[in-house]
Every structure is written in C-alpha cells, then in structure tokens.
C-alpha positions, 0 to 999 in steps of 0.5 A, spaced: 248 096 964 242 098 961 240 104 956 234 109 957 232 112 950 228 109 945 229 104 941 233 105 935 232 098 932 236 091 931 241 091 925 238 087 920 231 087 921 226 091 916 223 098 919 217 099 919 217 106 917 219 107 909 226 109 908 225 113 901 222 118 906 228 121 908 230 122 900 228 126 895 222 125 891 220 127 884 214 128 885 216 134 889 218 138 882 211 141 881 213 140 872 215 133 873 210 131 877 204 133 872 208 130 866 208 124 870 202 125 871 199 126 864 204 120 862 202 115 868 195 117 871 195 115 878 188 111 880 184 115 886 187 113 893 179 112 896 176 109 890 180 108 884 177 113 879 181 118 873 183 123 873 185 125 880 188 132 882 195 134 887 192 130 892 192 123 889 184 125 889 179 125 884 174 131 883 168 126 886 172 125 892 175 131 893 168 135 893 168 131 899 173 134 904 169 138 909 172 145 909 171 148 916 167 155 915 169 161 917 163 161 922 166 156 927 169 157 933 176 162 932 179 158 938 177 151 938 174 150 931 169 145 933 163 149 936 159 155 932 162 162 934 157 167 938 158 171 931 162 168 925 169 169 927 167 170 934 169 166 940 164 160 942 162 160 949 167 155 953 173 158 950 171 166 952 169 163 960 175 158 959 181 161 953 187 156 951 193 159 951 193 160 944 191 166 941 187 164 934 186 157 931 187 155 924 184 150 922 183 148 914 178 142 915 176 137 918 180 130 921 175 126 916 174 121 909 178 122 904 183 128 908 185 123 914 187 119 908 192 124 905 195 126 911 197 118 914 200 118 907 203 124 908 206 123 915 207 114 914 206 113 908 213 116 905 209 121 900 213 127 903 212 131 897 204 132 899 207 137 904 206 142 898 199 141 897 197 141 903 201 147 905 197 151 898 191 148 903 193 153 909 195 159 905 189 159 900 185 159 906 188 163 911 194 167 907 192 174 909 192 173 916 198 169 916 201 174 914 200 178 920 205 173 923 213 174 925 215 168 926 213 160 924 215 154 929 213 148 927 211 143 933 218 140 935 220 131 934 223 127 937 231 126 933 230 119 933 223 119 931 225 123 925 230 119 923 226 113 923 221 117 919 225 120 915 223 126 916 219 131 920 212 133 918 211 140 921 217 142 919 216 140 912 209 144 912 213 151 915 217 150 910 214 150 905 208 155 908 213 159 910 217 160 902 209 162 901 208 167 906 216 170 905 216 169 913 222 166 917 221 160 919 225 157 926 226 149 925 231 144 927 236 146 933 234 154 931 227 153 934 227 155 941 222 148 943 226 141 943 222 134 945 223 129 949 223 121 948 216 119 950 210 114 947 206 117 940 200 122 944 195 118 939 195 111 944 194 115 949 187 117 952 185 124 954 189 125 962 194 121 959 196 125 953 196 131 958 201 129 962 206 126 957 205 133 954 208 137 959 213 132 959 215 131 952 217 139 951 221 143 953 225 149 953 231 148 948 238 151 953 242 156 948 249 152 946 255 155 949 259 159 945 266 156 945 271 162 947 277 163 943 284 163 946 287 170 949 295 167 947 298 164 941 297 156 940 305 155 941 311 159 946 316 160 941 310 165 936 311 170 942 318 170 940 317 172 933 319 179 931 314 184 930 312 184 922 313 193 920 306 197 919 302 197 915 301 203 910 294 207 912 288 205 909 283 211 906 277 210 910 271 206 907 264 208 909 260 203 915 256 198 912 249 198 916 250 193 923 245 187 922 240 186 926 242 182 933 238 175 932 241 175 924 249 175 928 246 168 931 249 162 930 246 156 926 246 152 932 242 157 938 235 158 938 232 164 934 229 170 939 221 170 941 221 175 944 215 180 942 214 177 937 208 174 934 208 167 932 205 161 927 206 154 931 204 149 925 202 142 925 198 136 922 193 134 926 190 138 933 186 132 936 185 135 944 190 140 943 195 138 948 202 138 944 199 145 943 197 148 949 204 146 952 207 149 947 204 156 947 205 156 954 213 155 954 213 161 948 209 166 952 213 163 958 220 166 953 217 173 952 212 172 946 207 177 944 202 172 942 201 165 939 197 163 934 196 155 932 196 154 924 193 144 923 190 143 916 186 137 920 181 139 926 178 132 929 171 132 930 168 133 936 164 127 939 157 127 940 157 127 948 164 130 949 165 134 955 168 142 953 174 140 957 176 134 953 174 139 945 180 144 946 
C-alpha cells in the first residue's frame, strides 16, 4: 500500500521548520515589542551593531536596501521604462498576464536576509513591517484595488511552517488599505502538493507551476430536509395561531457575496484584484495564477512582492518576467 502526498514527518523526529511559528509572538504588539527593544537591544542581524529599527537592522545597513525607483519597468520591474512608469520594450511586444507589478525593492543584502527569516526562521511578526513597506511605497494605487489574494500554500507546507507567509502580508496590508482580503478556503485559488519552485530551474519551474494551481471548486451546500427527522411528529396536533404582528420596516438586503458561507470561495468576477507575495523570481506562480483569475471573470490583475530578484547579466527577456 503506498500513499501519495507529501511527507508529513515520522513521530519523534524534530522538524526542520520552527515550531513557535505557528504561535503568537510578542513582538507582533508594536508597544511591547519597542519596550523590549528599549529594555534588551537586539544586535543587527547583518553586522551586529546598536541601535536597530522594526526590521532588526541597523540605520548603516538599512541605507543599504535597494529601493526600486519609480523609473523601472511597471511590468517587470527590472529594466528601465521607455518613460518613468511606462512599460520597457519586452513587456509591450510580449505583456504578462498581470496588469501592474508592485515591487518594493530588490531581492539583495540585507533585505534577502529579513525575508528568509520571515518565512524560515520563525519571525512571523516581520509580516508587519514589511507590509508598512508595500503600503509606504504604493498606498494610493493600492487602493485602487477591490480584492487581495495572496498566492495560495500547500496545507501540509503551512502546517509545517506553521504559518502561510502571503496570507500573513494580505492581511496585514489589507487592515492598512481597509480592502477585503480573500485567504484560506474564501480564495478561489488552491494549491496542489509539489517540490518548492526554488530547486527548480527556469522550464522546470514553468511546468510545476501550471500544475501546482488551480481553481478551488465551490463546496456543495448540504440540502436540508423536506420532512420532519421523526414519523410520529406528523401526527402532533396543529399548535393555534399566533395573534398578527404590526409590520416592521425591511431591513436593506445585503449584497450576494457577503451571504457566502466561510467555506466558498469569494466572487472575482469584475473585480480588480491585488495577488500578493514575498518573492517574484521568474514570475511563474504569477503568471498561472493571474491566468486562472481572468479565466473566473476578473476585470484586471495586479501583482504586489516586497522583493524583485535582479536580473542576471546575460539573461534572455524570456527568462526576466
């Protein structure tokens, strides 16, 4: 007999993946992290200097992130723009299926470090302050979206994580932009069990892609009974009417995807939406994923990453977005 799924781990052996993840961390509370702060200073996490800000960094080596300027490729967000904001000219003759890309800064020292200590290192309570990242960068035009999805996990890799880094960051961006936000079962995305996309080369990772996602099905209602449980309630008599009530005003009817329940997945259609994520390297998860969003009706999609990776010297247009 053999099992297809992945591999949840032996009992007794330690997971490579912290567990405290998955709890609480006093650090999220933004009072009770800066006293501690004051009271036990926490060396920077690149070179070990005091003081450091939100992000565990010091003044010296936050200077050193490398903000990406408004002049860079609305698409891509590696090449310059034929004008500041404009598209460059591989993404006009070839456009990716996403309408705008969002992207904070580039994949490199110290922001790379921050980020594998967000997603592996167990420090869940950075989702904060790299969401204060997106929104001081692109509140306004955030705004213009209706609906934030973040790219859909693996339940068995959040459960050895102990918690899903995408839906942490839409969350929290979310609660800044006063948007809804569409995560767990009310995403309209699922994912499907497959090796992580960052062992992978760039064909490879196009191909697991198309098959790590997919459209989530809608649950089926559970229909309620046309009968009473029991025969012999039939037989009751008929209790006496009640007396008549005075008519009260009608109460506004809600709006129909506010009646769905917790467990369907939210409408997308003619809605513009916001995928967010941690990380864009070739664009693959990105791609399939805006392409099953318009497939369901979306008016436009747009992509919001905190982290670009650089293009590499040499590198085909191809392989860039």
């Amino acid at each position: 007999m053999s099992f297809h799924g992945p591999p949840l781990g032996l009992p007794g052996r330690r997971s490579a993946y912290p567990e405290s993840a998955s709890r609480p961390s006093w650090r999220e509370h933004p009072l009770l992290a800066s006293a501690l702060d004051l009271l036990l200073p926490t060396p920077c996490r690149e070179c070990g200097a005091r003081p450091v800000g939100r992000l565990h960094l010091c003044p010296r080596c936050a200077a050193r992130i490398r903000f990406l300027p408004r002049s860079t490729c609305r698409v891509c967000a590696l090449r310059p723009g034929r004008v500041p904001g404009a598209a460059c000219a591989p993404c006009v003759l070839d456009p990716p299926p996403w309408r705008r890309l969002f992207a904070v800064a580039s994949y490199e020292p110290p922001l790379d470090g921050v980020i594998r200590a967000f997603k592996h290192g167990g420090d869940a309570w950075l989702a904060d302050c790299l969401a204060d990242l997106a929104f001081d960068a692109f509140a306004d035009e955030l705004r213009r979206c209706d609906l934030l999805l973040p790219v859909p996990m693996h339940w068995a890799r959040r459960w050895r994580r102990g918690f899903d880094q995408s839906a942490r960051l839409a969350e929290r961006l979310s609660r800044r932009l006063a948007l809804p936000c569409a995560s767990g079962l009310r995403s309209p995305l699922r994912r499907r069990w497959g090796p992580p996309l960052s062992r992978l080369r760039h064909a490879d990772r196009q191909r697991q892609a198309r098959r790590a996602l997919a459209i989530r099905q809608p649950a089926a209602t559970p229909a309620r009974r046309s009968r009473p449980r029991h025969s012999w309630l039939a037989s009751l008599p008929s209790l006496p009417a009640l007396p008549a009530v005075p008519a009260v005003p009608a109460v506004p009817a809600l709006p129909a995807r506010s009646l769905l329940p917790w467990w369907q997945p939210c409408e997308v259609e003619g809605r513009s939406l916001l995928l967010v994520d941690d990380v864009l390297t070739t664009g693959a998860t990105a791609r399939q994923a805006c392409r099953l969003l318009l497939r369901l009706g979306a008016s436009d999609v747009a992509v919001l990453v905190i982290a670009r990776t650089p293009a590499e010297p040499g590198a085909a247009p191809a392989q860039l977005s």
